[in-house]
C-alpha positions as CSV (number, residue, x, y, z in Angstrom):
1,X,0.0,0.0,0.0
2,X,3.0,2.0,1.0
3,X,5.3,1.2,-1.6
4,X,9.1,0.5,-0.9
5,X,11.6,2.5,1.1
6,X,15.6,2.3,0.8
7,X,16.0,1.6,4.7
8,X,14.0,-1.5,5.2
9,X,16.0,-4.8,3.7
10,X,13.1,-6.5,2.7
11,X,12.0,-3.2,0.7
12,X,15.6,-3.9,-0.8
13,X,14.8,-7.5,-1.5
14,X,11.5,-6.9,-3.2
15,X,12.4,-4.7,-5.1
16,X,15.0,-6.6,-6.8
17,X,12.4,-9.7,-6.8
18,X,9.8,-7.3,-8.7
19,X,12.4,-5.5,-11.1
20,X,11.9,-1.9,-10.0
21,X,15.7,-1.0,-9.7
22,X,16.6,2.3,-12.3
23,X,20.0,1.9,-10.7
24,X,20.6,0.0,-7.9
25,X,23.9,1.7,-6.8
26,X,22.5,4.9,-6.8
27,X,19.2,3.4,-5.0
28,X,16.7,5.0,-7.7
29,X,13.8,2.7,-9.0
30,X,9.9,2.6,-9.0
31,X,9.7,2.9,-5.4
32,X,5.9,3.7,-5.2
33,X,3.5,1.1,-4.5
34,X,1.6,-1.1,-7.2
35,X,-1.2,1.5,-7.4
36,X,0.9,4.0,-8.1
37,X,2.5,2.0,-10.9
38,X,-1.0,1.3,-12.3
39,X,-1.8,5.0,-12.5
40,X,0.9,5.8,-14.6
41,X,0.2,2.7,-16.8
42,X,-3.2,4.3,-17.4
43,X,-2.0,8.0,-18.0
44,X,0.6,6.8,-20.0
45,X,-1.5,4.7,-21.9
46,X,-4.0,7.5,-22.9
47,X,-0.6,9.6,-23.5
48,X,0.6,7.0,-26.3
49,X,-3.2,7.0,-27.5
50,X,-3.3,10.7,-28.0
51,X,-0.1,10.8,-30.3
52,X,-0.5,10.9,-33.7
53,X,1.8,11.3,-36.6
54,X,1.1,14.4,-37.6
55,X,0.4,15.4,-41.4
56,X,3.2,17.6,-42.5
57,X,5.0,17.8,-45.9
58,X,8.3,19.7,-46.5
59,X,11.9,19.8,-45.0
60,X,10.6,19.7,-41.3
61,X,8.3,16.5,-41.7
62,X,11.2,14.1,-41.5
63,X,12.4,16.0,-38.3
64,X,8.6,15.8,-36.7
65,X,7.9,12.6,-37.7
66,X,11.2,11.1,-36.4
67,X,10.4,13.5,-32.8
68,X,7.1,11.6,-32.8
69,X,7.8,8.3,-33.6
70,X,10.3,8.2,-31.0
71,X,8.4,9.8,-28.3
72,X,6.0,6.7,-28.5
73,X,8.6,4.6,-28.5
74,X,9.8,6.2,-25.4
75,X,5.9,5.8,-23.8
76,X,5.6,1.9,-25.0
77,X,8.9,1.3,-23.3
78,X,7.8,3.2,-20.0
79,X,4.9,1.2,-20.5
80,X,6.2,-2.2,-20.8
81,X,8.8,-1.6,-17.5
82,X,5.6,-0.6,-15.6
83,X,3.9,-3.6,-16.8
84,X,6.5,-6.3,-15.9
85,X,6.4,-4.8,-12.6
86,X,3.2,-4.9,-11.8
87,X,3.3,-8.9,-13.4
88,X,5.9,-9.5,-11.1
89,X,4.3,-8.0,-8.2
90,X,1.0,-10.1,-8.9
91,X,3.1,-13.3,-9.3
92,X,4.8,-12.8,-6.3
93,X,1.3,-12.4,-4.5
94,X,-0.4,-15.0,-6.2
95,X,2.7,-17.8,-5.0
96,X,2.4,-16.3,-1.6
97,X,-1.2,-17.0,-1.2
98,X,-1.5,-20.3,-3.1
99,X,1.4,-21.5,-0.3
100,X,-1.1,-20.1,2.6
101,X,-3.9,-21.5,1.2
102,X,-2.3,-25.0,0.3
103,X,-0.2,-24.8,3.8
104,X,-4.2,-24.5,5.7
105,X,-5.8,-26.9,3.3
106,X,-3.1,-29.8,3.9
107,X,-2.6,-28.9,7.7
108,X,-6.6,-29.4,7.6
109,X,-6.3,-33.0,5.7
110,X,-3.3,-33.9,8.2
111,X,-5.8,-33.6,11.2
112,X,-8.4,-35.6,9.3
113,X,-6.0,-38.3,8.9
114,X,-5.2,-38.5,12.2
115,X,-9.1,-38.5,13.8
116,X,-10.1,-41.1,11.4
117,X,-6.8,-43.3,12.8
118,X,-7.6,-42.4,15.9
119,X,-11.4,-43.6,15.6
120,X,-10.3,-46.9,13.7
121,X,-7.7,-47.6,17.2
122,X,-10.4,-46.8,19.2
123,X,-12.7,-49.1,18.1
124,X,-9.8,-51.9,18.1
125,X,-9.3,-51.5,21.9
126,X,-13.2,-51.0,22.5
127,X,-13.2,-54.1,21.1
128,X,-10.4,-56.1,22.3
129,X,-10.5,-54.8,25.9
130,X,-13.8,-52.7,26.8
131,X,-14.2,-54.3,30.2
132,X,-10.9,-52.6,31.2
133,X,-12.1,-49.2,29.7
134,X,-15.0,-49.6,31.6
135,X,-12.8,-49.8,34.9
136,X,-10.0,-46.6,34.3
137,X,-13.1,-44.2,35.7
138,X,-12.9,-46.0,38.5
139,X,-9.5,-46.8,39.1
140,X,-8.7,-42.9,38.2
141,X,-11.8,-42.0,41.9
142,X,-10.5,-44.2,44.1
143,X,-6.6,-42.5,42.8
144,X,-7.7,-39.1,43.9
145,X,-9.4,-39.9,47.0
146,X,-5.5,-40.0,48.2
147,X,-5.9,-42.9,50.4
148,X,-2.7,-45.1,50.5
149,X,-4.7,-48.5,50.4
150,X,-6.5,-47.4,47.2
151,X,-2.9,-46.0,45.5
152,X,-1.7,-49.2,46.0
């Protein structure tokens, strides 16, 4: 929401993972966060839509025409760095959700596992020694009475 700042290591990290670096010795790059970056996708995208090549004839339409063309050119590649950030950004939230999500949903399945073990050995003793079942409530009274005849 924040964006990145150049005192924070993991702002250092990301933005390395998500390609924002301009130059990294200097510490300049896209800095702001993704919403930011989407904005000026959108302004620059109705900038490049605006251009035209204009019609001109004479000694100056080369000159124009060349001024132009590579203003655009400057405007798709502004464009396309913006856009392979915010991809990367995305990317890097989508594989950190699909690990939460996958780390509940298989933590969930592991407990599943276990209760339905745990009901399959509990029926195996129920039915192997229930009479001695029966007896631990008992045995587990007359233990915290604290007499030393019923301990023993």
């Amino acid at each position: 929401m924040q964006g990145y700042n150049s005192s924070n290591k993991i702002s250092l990290k990301y933005m390395t993972l998500t390609g924002r670096w301009t130059d990294k010795e200097k510490n300049r790059g896209y800095w702001g966060p993704l919403a930011q970056q989407e904005a000026a996708i959108n302004a620059e995208n109705i900038k490049l839509q605006s251009l035209r090549l204009p019609d001109t004839a004479g000694d100056k339409a080369f000159i124009v025409m060349r001024q132009v063309t590579e203003q655009m050119t400057s405007i798709s590649n502004y464009i396309s760095k913006l856009s392979g950030i915010r991809s990367r950004v995305l990317a890097l939230l989508h594989q950190f959700i699909s690990e939460v999500y996958y780390e509940k949903e298989f933590d969930h399945l592991s407990e599943t596992i276990f209760e339905n073990y745990k009901k399959e050995v509990d029926t195996l003793i129920v039915g192997s020694c229930g009479e001695v079942l029966e007896q631990i409530p008992a045995v587990m009274n007359r233990l915290s009475d604290g007499d030393q005849e019923s301990i023993s």
